[in-house]
C-alpha positions in Angstrom: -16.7 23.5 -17.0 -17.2 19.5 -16.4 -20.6 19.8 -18.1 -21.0 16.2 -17.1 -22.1 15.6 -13.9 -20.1 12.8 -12.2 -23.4 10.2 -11.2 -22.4 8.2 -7.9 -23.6 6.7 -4.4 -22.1 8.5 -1.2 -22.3 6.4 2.2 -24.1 8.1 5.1 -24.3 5.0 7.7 -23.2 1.0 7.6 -26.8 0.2 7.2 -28.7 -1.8 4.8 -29.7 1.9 3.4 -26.6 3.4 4.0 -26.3 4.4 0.3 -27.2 7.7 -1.4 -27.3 8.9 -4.7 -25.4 12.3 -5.8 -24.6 14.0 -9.2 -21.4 16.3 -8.5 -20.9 19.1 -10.7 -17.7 21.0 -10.7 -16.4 23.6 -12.5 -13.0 23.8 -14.9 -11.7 27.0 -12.8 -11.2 27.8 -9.5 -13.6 27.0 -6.6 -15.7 29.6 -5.5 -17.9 27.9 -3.1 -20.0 24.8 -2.1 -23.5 24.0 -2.5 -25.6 21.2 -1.4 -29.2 21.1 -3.0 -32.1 19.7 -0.5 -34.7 18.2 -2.8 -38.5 19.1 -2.7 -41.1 16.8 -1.3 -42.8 14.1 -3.3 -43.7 14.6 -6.8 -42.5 17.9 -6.2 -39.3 17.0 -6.8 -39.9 14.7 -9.8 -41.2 18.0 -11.4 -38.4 19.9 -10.3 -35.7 17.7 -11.6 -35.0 19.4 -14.9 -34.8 23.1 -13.5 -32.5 21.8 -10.4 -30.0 20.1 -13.1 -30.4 23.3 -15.4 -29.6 25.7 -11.7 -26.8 23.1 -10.9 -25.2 23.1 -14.3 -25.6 27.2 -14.2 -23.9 27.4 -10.7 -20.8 25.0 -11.6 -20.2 27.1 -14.8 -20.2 30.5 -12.5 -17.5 28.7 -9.8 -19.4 26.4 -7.8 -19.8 22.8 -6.9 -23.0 21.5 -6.5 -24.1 18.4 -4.9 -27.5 17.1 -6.0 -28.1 14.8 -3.5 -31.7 11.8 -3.1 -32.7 11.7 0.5 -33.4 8.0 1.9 -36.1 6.6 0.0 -36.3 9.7 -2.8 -34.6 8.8 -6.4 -31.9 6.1 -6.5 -31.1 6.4 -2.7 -31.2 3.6 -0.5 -34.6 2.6 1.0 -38.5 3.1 0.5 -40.2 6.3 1.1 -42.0 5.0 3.7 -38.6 4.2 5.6 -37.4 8.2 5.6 -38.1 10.2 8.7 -37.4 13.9 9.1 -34.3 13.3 11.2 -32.9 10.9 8.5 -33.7 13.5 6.1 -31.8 16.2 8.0 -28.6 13.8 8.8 -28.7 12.6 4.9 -28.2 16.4 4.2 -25.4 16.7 6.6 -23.5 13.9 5.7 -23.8 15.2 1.9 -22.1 18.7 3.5 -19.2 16.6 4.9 -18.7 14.6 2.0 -18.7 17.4 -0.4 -16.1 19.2 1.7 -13.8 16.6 2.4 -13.5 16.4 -1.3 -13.1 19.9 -1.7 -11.3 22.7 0.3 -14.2 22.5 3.0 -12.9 24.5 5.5 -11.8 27.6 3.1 -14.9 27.9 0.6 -18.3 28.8 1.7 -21.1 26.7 1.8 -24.8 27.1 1.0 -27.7 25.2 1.9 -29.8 25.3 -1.2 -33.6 24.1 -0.7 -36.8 23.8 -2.5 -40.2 24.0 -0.6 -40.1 21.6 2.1 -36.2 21.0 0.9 -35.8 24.9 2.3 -37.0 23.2 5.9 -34.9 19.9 5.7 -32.1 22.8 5.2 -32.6 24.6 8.3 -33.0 21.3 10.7 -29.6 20.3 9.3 -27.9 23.4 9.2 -28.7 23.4 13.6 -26.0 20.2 13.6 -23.8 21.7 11.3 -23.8 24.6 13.5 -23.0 22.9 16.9 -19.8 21.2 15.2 -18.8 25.1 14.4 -19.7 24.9 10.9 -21.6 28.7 9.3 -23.7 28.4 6.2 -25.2 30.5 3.9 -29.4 29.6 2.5 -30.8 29.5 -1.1 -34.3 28.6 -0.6 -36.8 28.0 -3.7 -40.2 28.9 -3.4 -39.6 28.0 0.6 -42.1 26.7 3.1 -42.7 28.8 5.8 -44.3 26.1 7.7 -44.2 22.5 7.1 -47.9 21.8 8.8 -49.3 24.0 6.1 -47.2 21.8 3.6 -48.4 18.1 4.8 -52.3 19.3 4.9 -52.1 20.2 1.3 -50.1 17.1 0.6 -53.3 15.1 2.8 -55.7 16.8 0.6 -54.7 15.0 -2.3 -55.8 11.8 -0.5 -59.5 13.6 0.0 -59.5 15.2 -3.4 -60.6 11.8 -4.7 -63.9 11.7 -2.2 -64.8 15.2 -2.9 -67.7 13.8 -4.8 -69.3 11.6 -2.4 -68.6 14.7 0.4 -66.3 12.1 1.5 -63.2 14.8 2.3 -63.7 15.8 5.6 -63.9 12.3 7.0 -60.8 11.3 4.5 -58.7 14.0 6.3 -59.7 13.2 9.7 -58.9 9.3 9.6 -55.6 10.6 7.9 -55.0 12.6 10.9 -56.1 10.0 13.2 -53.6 7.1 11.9 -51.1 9.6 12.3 -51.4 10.3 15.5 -52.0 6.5 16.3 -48.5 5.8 15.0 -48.9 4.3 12.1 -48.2 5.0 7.7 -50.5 6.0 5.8 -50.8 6.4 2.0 -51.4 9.4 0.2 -50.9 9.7 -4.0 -48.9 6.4 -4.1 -46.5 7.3 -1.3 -45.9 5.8 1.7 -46.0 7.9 4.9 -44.3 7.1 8.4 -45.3 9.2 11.6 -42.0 10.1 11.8 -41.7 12.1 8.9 -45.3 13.4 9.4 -44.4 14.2 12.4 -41.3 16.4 12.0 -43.1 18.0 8.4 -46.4 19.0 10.9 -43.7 20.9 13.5 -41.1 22.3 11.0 -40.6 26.1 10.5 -38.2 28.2 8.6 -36.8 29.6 11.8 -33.1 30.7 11.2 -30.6 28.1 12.9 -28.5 28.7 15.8 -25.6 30.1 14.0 -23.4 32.8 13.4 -25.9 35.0 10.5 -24.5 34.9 7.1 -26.8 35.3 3.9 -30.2 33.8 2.8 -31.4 34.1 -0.3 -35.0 33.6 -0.9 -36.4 33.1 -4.4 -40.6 32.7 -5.7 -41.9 32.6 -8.9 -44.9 34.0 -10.0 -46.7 33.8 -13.4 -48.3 37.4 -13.1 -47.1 40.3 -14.7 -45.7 42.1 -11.7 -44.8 39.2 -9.2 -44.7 40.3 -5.7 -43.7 37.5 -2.6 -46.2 35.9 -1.3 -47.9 37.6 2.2 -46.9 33.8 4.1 -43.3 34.4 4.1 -43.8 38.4 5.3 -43.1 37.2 9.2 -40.2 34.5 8.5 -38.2 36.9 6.3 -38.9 39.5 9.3 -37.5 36.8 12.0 -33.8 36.1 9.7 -33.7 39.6 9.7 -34.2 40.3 13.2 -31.6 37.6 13.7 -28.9 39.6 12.0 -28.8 38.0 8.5 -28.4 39.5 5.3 -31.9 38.7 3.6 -31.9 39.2 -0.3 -36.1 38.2 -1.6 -37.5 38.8 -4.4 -40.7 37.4 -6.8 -39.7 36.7 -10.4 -42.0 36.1 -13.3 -42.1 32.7 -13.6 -44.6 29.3 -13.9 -44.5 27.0 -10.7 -43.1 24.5 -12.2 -42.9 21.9 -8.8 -46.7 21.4 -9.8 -47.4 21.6 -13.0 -49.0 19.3 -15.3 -46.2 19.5 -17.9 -42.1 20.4 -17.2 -42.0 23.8 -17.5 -38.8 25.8 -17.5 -37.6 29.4 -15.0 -35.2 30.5 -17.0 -35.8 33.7 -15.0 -35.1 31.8 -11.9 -31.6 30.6 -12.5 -30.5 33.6 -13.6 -31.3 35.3 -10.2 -29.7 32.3 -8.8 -26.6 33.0 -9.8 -26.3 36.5 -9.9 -27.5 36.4 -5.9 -25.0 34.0 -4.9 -22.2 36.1 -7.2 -23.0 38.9 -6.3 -20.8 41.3 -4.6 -21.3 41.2 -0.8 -20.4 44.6 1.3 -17.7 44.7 3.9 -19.1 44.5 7.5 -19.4 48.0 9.3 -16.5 47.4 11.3 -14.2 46.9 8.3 -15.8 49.1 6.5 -14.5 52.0 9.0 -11.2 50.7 9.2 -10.9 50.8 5.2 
């Protein structure tokens, strides 16, 4: 395996924040398929950064390449976090897709969308444009979102924590609210804010695109005992299914370690990783007769 992860910036537009940054992992042997990861949200993601290289480095030594990729204004992209939108996001994560594949043997390897939290619903809104250019995918979601509303209030409530003394909160969330819907940024935890992205977070849910159904893999951690998934994602799991994809979910003992105070390690996590996206897969029914 390249155990060094080649550091670079990718072009996305001619734009004075055209620029992203990627790590590429690949592996020694051959090329099993192609992952690009969607980052979480925020200081989620500055938490996150030590499992995602540890899952990245995992998956290249089991076959894959993995493109880490920082969304406009995340990291050491292009641009302020104010600037990013949700349909910058989503075309940031589709240009990383075409990158990675014209680099690679794009068109014979699978690919999967790999997201954390609100990474899982970036993944999704780009996977609908990869899907009207004729392009399947498969999902790794981390700890997903269900919906993104639910994600942006508890990312406002850090604003209002502060004025929970003064019984200050309530008002703090309804101005936060208000500018939003006035149009303009706000500020919440040393991050800038457009509408735009507030806008697309508040309407995005983990619906399954409008492609052919391949696999989704969906991943928590929990630091009980006995994890079980969390009741929120009962009715999105219920909908991919419904839709005719193969749906593999499961809990894993584990710390939450997008939020905690130090960097904590799932060692658990990338193990499951891996052995989901190698696993196996059954023939489908029709071959499966004809065999």
């Amino acid at each position: 395996m390249n155990a060094t992860p080649e550091p670079r910036f990718i072009d996305v537009d001619p734009g004075p924040q055209g620029r992203r940054f990627v790590l590429h992992h690949r592996p020694a042997g051959p090329v099993r398929g192609l992952v690009v990861h969607v980052h979480a949200f925020a200081e989620e993601m500055n938490k996150s950064r030590r499992m995602v290289a540890m899952q990245s480095r995992a998956l290249a030594a089991a076959g894959f390449v993995v493109l880490q990729a920082d969304l406009l204004g995340c990291g050491d992209s292009d641009g302020d976090f104010g600037d990013a939108s949700w349909a910058r996001w989503a075309a940031d994560v589709h240009a990383a897709v075409r990158w990675l594949q014209a680099r690679h043997d794009g068109a014979a390897l699978p690919l999967w969308l790999w997201g954390q939290r609100a990474g899982s619903l970036v993944a999704t809104e780009a996977a609908a444009a990869l899907a009207a250019e004729g392009q399947p995918c498969h999902f790794l979601f981390w700890q997903p979102a269900p919906l993104g509303r639910v994600l942006l209030q508890q990312f406002l409530r850090l604003k209002a924590a502060s004025e929970l003394l003064g019984g200050q909160a309530r008002a703090v969330m309804e101005q936060l609210r208000a500018e939003i819907a006035a149009g303009r940024s706000i500020e919440v935890a040393g991050y800038e804010l457009a509408p735009a992205l507030c806008d697309g977070l508040e309407r995005a849910t983990l619906q399954p695109p409008p492609a052919p159904p391949g696999r989704m893999v969906w991943l928590e951690t929990s630091p009980v005992e006995t994890p079980t998934l969390a009741p929120a994602g009962a009715t999105t799991l219920a909908a991919w299914r419904d839709a005719g994809w193969q749906v593999d979910a499961r809990a894993l003992r584990g710390p939450a370690f997008w939020q905690t105070t130090e960097i904590e390690d799932a060692p658990a996590l990338v193990d499951a990783t891996v052995a989901a996206l190698t696993a196996p897969q059954p023939l489908p029914a029709a071959q499966e007769a004809a065999a």
